[in-house]
Each structure stands twice: as C-alpha cells, then as structure tokens.
C-alpha positions, 0 to 999 in steps of 0.5 A, spaced: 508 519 480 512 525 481 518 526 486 520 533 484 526 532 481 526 535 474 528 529 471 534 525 465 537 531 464 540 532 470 543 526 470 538 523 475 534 519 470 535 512 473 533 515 481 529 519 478 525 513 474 527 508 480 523 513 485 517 514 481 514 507 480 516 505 486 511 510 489 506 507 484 508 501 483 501 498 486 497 502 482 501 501 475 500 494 476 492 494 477 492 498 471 496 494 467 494 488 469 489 486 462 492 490 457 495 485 453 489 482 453 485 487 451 491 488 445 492 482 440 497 485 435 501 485 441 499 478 443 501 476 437 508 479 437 509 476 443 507 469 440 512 470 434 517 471 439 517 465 444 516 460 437 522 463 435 526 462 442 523 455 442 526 454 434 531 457 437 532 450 442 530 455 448 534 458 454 534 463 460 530 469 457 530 476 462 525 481 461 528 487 462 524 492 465 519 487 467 515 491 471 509 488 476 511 481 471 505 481 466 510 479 460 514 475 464 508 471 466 505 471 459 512 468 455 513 464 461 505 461 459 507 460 452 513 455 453 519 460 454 525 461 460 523 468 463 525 472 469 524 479 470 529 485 472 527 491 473 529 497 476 525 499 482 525 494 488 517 495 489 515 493 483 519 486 483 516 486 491 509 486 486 511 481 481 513 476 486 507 477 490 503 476 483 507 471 480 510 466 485 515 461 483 517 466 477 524 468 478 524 477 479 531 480 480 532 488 481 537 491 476 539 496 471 539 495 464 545 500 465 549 494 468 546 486 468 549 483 472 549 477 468 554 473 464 556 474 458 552 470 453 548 468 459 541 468 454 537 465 448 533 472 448 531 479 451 526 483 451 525 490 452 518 492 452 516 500 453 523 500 458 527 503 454 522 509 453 526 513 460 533 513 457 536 519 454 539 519 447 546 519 450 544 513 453 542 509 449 548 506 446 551 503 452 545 499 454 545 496 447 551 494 448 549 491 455 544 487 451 548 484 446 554 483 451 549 479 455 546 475 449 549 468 446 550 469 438 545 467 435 540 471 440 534 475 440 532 482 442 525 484 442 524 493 443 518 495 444 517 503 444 513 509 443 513 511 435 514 519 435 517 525 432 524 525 438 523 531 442 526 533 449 521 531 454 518 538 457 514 537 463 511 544 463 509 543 456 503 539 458 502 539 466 505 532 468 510 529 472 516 523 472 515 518 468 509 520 463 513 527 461 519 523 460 517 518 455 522 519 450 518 517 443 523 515 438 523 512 430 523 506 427 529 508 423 533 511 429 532 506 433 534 501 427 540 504 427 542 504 433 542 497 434 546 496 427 551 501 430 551 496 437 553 489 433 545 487 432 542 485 425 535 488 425 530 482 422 524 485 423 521 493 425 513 492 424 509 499 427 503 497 431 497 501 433 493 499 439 491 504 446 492 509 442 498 510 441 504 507 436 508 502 438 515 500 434 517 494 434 523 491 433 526 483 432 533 483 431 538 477 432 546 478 436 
C-alpha cells in the first residue's frame, strides 16, 4: 500500500490515505470480506445500532468511510437506509461491483456534501483511524452538521496509548503505520466538545486488537 509519501504530517493525509487503498482496494476487500462474520461483538454492535435507527423511525444512514461496503451491505440487510462514501474512488468502483443496487458515493469526511440534518444516522467505523489529531474537531462537526437532532453516531476506533505514527519504528508503509490509536476518554471528549452527547463507550476486543466503540446522539 505504500506511495512513498511520508504521510499526515506533511498535510498529505487525505491524498495520501486516497492513493494507498486505491492501489489495494481489491486486495483489501477480499481480506475483509468475512471478518464481521467471524466477530460477533461487533455484529452485535451493529445490531444494537440498526434497532436504535429503526426505533428511531429510520431515515437516510451514510457509512462513512465505507470501504469496499461490507458495513453498508450488512446494516442494509437489517432494515437500515444505508449508503457508503468513501474517499477513494477505486473502492467505491469495488463496493458497486459487490453491491448492486446500493447507493456508494466518493467523498471526504472533511467535507460531506450532504444537507444539513439530511441523516437519521452515521456510522464511522475504523475510518477515522488516519485523521490526525488536529483534524479531528472539524470532522465531527461535519457529522453533527449533517445529522438531524436526534441523530445517532456510531465511532469505531483502535484503542491505544496515542503516539505519532513512526513508519520507521516498525518497517511499514501508509496506512498500516499511520493508524492512529486513541482512548476512549479522549475520543469522548472530543465528541462532547463537537455538540454530541455520548450514550454509550463500550471497548471491544476481537482480531487481536482493542476496538472503542462510541454511541453517541446529536
């Protein structure tokens, strides 16, 4: 996945994060394609958010971040409205191909051209994980601007001590080096500062990793 770019710190993430999965994205798609399967915490997770959407009279939910459109498929399978967008084109190429008739756009969560309290919900899941600290703030406040009051926001994230990604440390290239783990309390934090109010913030521990999950309401 590597592009030769140093990555987020020189203000490139976006292309950088753009040019990397687009160069994998049929490769990533193929090793993703079972994994929700084979997690049931986080099937659960998903389960928990499509009642609550649905309690919640439904409405247009946008995965943002939607990859190859595993999540998309899946919340569309239990009753929910969902669309992906994702930033690189090839992967929205992908999603189409694995996902006719489901509606996939490209775009940036640094800027949704949606209207403003256009959604019932939104879901982030492991896409925020390449936005660097300082942009955190901004995107949030993208997702609130384009939920309705009342509307959800699902985070899923790595769990970690935060640390600047160091390709050099462990031999990687963009993205894997460029995972930015964070806390539960800060991430918290940061949606209470962006208008959310946080419900629920359980952690999760699947794949060897530690996942946070956050459930919070506009």
């Amino acid at each position: 996945m590597s592009t030769g770019r140093i990555g987020p710190e020189t203000g490139q993430w976006l292309a950088d994060t753009r040019a990397s999965y687009d160069a994998d994205a049929a490769d990533y798609a193929e090793e993703t394609r079972n994994l929700l399967a084979e997690l049931p915490p986080e099937q659960d997770v998903m389960a928990l958010f499509a009642e609550l959407v649905r309690a919640g009279g439904g409405g247009p939910v946008a995965d943002v971040g939607c990859g190859p459109g595993r999540i998309t498929a899946h919340l569309r399978n239990l009753g929910v409205d969902a669309f992906g967008i994702d930033l690189s084109p090839r992967m929205i190429e992908v999603a189409r191909h694995e996902h006719p008739g489901v509606r996939f756009e490209v775009g940036s969560m640094t800027q949704l051209d949606l209207a403003d309290g256009a959604l019932a919900a939104l879901i982030a899941w492991y896409s925020i994980i390449h936005v660097p600290d300082e942009a955190i703030g901004a995107v949030l406040a993208g997702f609130r601007r384009v939920l309705r009051p009342g509307g959800l926001l699902l985070v899923g994230f790595h769990v970690g001590d935060p640390s600047p990604p160091d390709p050099q440390a462990d031999g990687g290239s963009w993205p894997e080096s460029y995972v930015r783990r964070r806390r539960p309390s800060q991430m918290a934090e940061w949606l209470d500062e962006a208008g959310f109010t946080v419900e629920t913030h359980p952690t999760l521990t699947s794949a060897a990793r530690t996942l946070g999950v956050l459930l919070a309401r506009r």
